[in-house]
N, C-alpha and C positions, 0 to 999 in steps of 0.2 A: 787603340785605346783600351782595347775592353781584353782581360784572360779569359782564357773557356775556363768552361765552369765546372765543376765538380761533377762528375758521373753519378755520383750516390743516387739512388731516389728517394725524393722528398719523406720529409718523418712524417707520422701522425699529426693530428692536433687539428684546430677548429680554424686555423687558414691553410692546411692542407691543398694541393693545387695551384695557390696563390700567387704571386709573385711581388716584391716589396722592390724597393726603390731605398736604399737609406742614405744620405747625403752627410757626409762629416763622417764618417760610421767608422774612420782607422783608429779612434780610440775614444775616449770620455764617454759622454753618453749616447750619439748615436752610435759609439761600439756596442754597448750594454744593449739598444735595441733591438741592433740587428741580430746580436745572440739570441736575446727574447723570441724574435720573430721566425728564428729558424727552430728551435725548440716547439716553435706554433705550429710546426708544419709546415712553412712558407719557404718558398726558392729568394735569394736574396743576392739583390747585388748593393756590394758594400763599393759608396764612393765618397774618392776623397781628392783633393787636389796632391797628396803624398801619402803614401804609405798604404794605400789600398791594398794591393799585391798581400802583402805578411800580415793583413789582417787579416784577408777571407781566407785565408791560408789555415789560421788560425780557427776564426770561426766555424772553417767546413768539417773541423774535426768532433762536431755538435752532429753531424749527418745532415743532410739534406743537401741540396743544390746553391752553392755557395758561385758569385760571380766576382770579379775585380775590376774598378773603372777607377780609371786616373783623368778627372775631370776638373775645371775652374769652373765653379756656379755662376759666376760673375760673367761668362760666357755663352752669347747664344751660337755660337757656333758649338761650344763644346756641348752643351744641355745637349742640344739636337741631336749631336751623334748617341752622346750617354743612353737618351732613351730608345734609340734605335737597337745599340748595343744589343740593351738590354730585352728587347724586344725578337729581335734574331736571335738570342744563345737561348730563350725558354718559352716565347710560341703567345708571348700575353704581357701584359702589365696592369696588375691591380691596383696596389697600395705604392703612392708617393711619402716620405716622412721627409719633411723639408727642416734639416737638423744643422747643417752647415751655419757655423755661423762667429761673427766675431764678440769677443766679450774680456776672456782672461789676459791677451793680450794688453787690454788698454786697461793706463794708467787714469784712476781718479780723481779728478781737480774737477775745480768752478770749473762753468760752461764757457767762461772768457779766453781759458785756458786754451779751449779742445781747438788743436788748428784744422782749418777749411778742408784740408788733405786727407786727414786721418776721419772727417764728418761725413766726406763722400764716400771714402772706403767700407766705411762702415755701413752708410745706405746702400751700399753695392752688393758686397756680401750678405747683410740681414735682411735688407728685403727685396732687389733686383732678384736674388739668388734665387728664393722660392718663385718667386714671378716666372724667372725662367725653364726652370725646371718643370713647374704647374705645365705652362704652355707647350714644353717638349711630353711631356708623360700622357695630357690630356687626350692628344687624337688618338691614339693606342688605348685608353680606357673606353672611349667611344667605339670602337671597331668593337668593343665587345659590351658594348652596352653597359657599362659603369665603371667605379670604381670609387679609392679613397682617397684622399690627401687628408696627412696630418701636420701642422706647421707648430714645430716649437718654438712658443711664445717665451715668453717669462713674466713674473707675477710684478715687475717693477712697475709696468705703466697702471696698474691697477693700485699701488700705492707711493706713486711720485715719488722713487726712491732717487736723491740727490748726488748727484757730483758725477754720472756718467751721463748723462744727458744727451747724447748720440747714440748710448746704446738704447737707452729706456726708450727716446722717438721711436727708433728702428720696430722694437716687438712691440709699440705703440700698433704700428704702421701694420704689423701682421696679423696683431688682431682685424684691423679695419678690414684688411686683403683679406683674411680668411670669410667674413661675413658676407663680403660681398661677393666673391665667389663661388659661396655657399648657394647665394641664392641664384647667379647666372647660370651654374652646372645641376644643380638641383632637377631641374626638366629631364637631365641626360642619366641622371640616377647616380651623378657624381659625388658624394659627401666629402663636406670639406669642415675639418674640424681641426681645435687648437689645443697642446696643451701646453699649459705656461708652469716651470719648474720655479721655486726659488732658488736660490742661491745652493750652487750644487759640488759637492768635493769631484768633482770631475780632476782627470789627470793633470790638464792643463791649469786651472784653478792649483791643484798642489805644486807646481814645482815652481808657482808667484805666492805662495803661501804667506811669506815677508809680507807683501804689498795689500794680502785680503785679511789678516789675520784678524780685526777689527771686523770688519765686514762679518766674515762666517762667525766669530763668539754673539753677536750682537743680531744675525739670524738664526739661530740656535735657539737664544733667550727669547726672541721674541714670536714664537712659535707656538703653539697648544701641544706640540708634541715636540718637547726640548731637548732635539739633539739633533745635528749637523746634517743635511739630504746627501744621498749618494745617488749616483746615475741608478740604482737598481730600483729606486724609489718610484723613478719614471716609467722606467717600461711598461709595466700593468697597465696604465692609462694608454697609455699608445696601443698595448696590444687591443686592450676592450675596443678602442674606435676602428680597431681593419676588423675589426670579425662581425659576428651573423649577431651580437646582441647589442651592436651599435646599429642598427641597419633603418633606422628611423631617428637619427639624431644629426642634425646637420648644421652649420653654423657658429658652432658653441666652441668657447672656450675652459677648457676644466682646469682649473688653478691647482696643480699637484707641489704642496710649499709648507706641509706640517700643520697647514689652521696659524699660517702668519695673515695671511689676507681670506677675510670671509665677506660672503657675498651670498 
């Protein structure tokens, strides 16, 4: 499952030592992450259900300790291994980013439309998937007495945005999970926090361009900062919640989306 990892040692920065977890990370925005987070100083394994491999390939050329897992989140046997992997090739596991997730694939119609098949796939991947993952990374954060989880949200269940309605349930559903797990791991010195992107030029989202083109001009406009989100928009947020000046914020979801949803 898992490549060894990169020889380099770890760079500087204020998660120096650390170890991250980033789930979807072979391109869009948990790619953009995981670059962040190895520039932070952090050991990083980059997984994805394809294309892991020539990602961290890519990213270890950033320096640090760069790992590779070819895993389905959708899987408790594969989670289990993933975070053992990852566990064996660097000695810890601190920060989870539970980033996997389904979205640009699916086409937008009424909710009459959405078939039964394509509504469970989508509970499986957006929210089994952290679930899973949470529960393989946890005892390994416990062994060393803490850790993060960060669960990419998105800003849609915060303004009932219409015609994907299995996606918007889904990060509906992560906020919920994040809160509540916030407050069960909380005793273990666990922090579990969310950050919900809007509508984001990610790779995937560009090569359906056709099908969102409506979509992104009409999130752009409606915006306080009116112009299109790019994965690199995210990262800051995620990096602030793994480091030492998030270390008393736990629960919370931080809406990173231009000033389209305020709160």
């Amino acid at each position: 499952m898992g490549e060894s990892p990169s020889t380099q040692p770890p760079g500087g920065g204020e998660l120096a030592g650390q170890v991250a977890v980033v789930t979807g990370a072979a391109q869009g925005i948990g790619r953009a992450i995981a670059e962040h987070l190895v520039s932070a100083g952090a050991s990083v394994a980059v997984v994805d259900v394809h294309g892991a491999g020539p990602a961290a390939s890519e990213i270890e050329q950033l320096g640090g300790r760069v790992l590779a897992v070819e895993a389905d989140v959708t899987s408790e046997s594969a989670t289990a291994a993933m975070a053992e992997s990852v566990h064996h090739a660097f000695g810890r596991l601190d920060i989870l980013v539970n980033n996997a997730g389904l979205f640009t694939t699916l086409d937008p119609g009424p909710f009459e439309s959405i078939p039964v098949q394509r509504w469970r796939r989508v509970m499986d991947v957006n929210v089994m998937g952290p679930f899973l993952c949470a529960r393989a990374c946890v005892r390994f954060m416990r062994l060393q007495g803490g850790g993060r989880i960060i669960n990419i949200a998105s800003s849609t269940p915060f303004k009932g945005t219409p015609y994907t309605l299995d996606y918007v349930t889904s990060k509906g559903a992560v906020v919920a999970l994040t809160r509540a797990l916030a407050k069960e791991l909380g005793p273990q010195s666990i922090l579990v926090n969310a950050v919900a992107p809007g509508l984001t030029l990610s790779d995937g989202l560009l090569e359906r361009s056709g099908v969102f083109d409506q979509k992104i001009a009409a999130s752009a406009s409606g915006r306080a900062l009116e112009r299109p989100q790019h994965p690199a928009d995210i990262v800051g947020a995620v990096r602030f919640l793994s480091g030492p000046g998030a270390a008393f914020i736990t629960g919370q979801t931080l809406v990173v989306d231009g000033g389209s949803f305020l709160h």
